[in-house]
N, C-alpha and C positions, 0 to 999 in steps of 0.2 A: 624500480619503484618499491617503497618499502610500507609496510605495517606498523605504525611502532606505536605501544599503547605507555609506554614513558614520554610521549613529543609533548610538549607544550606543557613543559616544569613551573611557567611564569603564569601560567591560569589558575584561578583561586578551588582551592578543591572542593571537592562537592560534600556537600552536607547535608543531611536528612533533616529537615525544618517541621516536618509534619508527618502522624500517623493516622489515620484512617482507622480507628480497630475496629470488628467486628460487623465490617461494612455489610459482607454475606453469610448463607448459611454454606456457602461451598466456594470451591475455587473462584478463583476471578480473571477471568481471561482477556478482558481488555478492558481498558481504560482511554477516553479521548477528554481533550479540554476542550470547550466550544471555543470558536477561532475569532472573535471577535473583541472580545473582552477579556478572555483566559482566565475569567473568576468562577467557572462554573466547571462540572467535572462529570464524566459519566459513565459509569463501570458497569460491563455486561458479568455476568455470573453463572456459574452451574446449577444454580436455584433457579434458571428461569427468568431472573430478574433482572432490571436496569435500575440502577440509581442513580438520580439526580442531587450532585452535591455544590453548594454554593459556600465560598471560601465568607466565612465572616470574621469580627473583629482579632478572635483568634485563633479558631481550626474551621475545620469545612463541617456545616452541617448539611445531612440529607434533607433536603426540599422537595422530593419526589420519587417514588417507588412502582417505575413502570411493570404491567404485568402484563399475560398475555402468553408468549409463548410455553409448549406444553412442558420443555422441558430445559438442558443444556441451551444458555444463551451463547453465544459464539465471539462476537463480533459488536461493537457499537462505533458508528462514525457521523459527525454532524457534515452539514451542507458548510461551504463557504459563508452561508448569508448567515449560520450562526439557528436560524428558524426553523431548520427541518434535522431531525436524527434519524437513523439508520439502526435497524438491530436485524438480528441472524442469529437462527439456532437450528441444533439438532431436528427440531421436530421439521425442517423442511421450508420453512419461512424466512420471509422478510418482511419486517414489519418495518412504516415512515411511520413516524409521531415528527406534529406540528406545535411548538414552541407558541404560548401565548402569554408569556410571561410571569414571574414571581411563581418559579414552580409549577406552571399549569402546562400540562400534555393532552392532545389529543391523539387517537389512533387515527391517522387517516385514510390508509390502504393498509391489507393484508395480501403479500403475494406470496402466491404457493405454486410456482411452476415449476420450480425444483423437483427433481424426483428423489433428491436424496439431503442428506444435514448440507448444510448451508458456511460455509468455513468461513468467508469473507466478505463484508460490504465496506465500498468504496464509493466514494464523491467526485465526480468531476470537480476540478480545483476552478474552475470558472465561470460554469452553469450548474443546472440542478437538474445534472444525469447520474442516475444511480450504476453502480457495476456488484453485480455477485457472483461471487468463487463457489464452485460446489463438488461435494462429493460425486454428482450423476458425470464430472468430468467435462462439463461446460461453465462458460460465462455468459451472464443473460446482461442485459444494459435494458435500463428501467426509465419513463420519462414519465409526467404528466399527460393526463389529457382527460378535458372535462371534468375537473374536480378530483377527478381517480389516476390512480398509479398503472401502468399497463409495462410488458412488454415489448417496448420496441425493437431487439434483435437477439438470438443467442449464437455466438459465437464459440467456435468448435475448433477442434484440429486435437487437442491433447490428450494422451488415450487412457489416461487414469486421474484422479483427483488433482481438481487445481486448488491450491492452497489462498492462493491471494494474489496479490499484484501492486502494481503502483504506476500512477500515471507520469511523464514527464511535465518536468515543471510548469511548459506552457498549455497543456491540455492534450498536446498534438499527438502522443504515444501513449498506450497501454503497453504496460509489460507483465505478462504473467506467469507462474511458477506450479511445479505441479510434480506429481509421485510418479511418473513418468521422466521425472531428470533432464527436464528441458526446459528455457526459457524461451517463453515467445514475445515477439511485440508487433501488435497491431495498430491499424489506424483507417479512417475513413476509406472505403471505393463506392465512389457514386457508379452505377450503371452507366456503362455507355461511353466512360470516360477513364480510361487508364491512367492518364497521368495526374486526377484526381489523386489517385494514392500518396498520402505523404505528402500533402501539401499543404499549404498554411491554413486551409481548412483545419485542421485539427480533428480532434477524438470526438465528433460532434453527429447531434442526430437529424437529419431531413429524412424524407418520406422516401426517399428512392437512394438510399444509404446503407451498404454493407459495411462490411470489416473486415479486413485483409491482414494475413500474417506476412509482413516484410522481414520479419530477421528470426531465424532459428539460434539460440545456444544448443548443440545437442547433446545426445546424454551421453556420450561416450566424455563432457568434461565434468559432470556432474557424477557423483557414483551410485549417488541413494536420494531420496527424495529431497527436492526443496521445499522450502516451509516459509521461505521469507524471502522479498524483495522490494529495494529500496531504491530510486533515482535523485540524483545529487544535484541538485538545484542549479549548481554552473559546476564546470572545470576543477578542478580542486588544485590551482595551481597558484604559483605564486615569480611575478616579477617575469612571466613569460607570455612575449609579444608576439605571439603570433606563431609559436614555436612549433614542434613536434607534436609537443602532447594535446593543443590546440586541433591541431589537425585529424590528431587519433581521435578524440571525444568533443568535435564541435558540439554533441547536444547532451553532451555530460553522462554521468558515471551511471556505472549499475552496479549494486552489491547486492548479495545473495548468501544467505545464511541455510544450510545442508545440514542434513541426516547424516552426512560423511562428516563432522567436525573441522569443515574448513569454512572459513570466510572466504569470498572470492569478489574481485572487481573488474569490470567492465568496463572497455569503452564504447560507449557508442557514438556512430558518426554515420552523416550520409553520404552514399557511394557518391563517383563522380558526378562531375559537370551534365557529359553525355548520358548518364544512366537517366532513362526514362518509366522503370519499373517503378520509384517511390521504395526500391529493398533499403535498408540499413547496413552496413557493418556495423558488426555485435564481436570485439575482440578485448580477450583476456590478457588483462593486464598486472594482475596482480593474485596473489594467492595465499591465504596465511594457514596452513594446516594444520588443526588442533589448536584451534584459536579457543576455545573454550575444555579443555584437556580432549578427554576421551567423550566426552560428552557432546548431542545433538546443539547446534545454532538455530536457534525459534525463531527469531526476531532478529533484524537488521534496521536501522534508522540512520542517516544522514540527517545531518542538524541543518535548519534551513535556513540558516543565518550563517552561521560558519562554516566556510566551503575546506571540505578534509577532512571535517571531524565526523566521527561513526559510530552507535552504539548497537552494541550487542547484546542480547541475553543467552543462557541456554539454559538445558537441562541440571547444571551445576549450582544451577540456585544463584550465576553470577552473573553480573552485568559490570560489561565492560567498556570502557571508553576507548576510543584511538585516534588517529589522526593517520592521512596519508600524505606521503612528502607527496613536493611537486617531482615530475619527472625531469631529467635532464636530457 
């Protein structure tokens, strides 16, 4: 299996249609489109701030300037339903703002159980379960209850910063990445009930509901911190029935963007028939070294529409496109 960031000569090349200037007073460290409509836009910043931009007749104006945390914003991500945002920063928070439309934000919880900057917030892809990445080296999963945003689990095992993660496409798997040089992926254990693990339950929260690490990547394949990780919506394959690579990644890919300048991919798949633990196989299938020259890989993305194609950014100020062949 190869890498190749020339594949697919017959796709119309990409072009910058629109600039944003002087959107903050300092870097900008993420950007999301709300998922509903895709006219809207929300960029966290090292000012502090979020802004809310809405695409009009013809560039995006700002319609909303959230404020709030004390310093370095981190992180911004909307819920599925398009209603709820997500922000993270340095100062140790996570902040929900509730959408009430035509630019209006509410604050409606402020959680501060982190004991350290806050790197990442994430959406369950099919309820409204929050997940945050933190420098204290845990994952905490955030729900409702009575109006208010709580707590419902933090989840541990990694023994220095976790940077982010990413859920599998059905909900069922968290994967997470961390300066520790390991990928983990977890999923539900009810008490009581082992073979809960890994089951069609998914990444979901009840009352009497842990979280279990099923599959280690360890760090003797990573060399230096990861910073990024992305799951591939299905297989990345083509014109194959049922084949090999089918069987390597029945629940599709993992790519991982390192401090070591490599891009690397994953298969994951679940063990046998007989296995009754709910573990994973989590194997390395591909590897492109110095995918961005000598420079750190921040970011990894799988395009969620087209299975194989993968974007990268890094410290070279570049962003790259690629595509994976299928295997043979």
């Amino acid at each position: 299996m190869d890498i190749d960031a020339s594949e697919g000569s017959s796709v119309a090349a990409w072009q910058c249609v629109d600039v944003i200037d002087n959107a903050h007073k300092r870097t900008v460290r993420s950007v999301a489109f709300e998922p509903t409509q895709g006219r809207t836009l929300a960029t966290a910043s090292f000012d502090g701030t979020t802004a809310i931009w809405e695409k009009g007749d013809e560039t995006y104006e700002c319609v909303a300037t959230l404020e709030g945390h004390d310093n370095e914003a981190k992180c911004v991500a909307w819920a599925a339903s398009g209603q709820l945002l997500a922000t993270c920063g340095r100062d140790k928070s996570v902040w929900i703002w509730e959408s009430n439309g035509e630019g209006d934000f509410d604050c409606v919880s402020v959680l501060m159980e982190h004991t350290q900057d806050v790197k990442m917030v994430l959406w369950h892809p099919k309820q409204e379960l929050l997940v945050s990445f933190s420098y204290d080296d845990t994952i905490r999963v955030w729900r409702e209850d009575d109006d208010d945003w709580v707590s419902a689990a933090t989840i541990t095992g990694h023994k220095s910063t976790v940077w982010g993660g990413a859920f599998s496409p059905q909900g069922d798997y968290l994967a997470s990445v961390s300066d520790d040089r390991t990928v983990r992926v977890w999923t539900q254990h009810t008490a009581g009930n082992a073979a809960a693990a890994g089951s069609d339950d998914g990444f979901y929260y009840r009352p009497d509901t842990t979280y279990k690490c099923v599959a280690v990547v360890p760090d003797s394949v990573h060399t230096r911190a990861i910073y990024s990780v992305s799951w591939a919506s299905s297989p990345p394959t083509s014109g194959d029935a049922g084949g090999s690579s089918t069987a390597l990644a029945d629940l599709g890919y993992l790519a991982t963007g390192c401090g070591d300048n490599s891009l690397r991919v994953f298969g994951v798949a679940r063990q046998a028939e007989e296995s009754t633990s709910g573990d994973l196989d989590v194997v390395l299938v591909c590897t492109q070294e110095n995918a961005h020259g000598l420079s750190d890989i921040n970011c990894v993305q799988w395009n969620p529409v087209y299975p194989g194609w993968l974007a990268t950014s890094g410290d070279d100020g570049i962003i790259r496109i690629w595509h994976l062949d299928a295997m043979t």
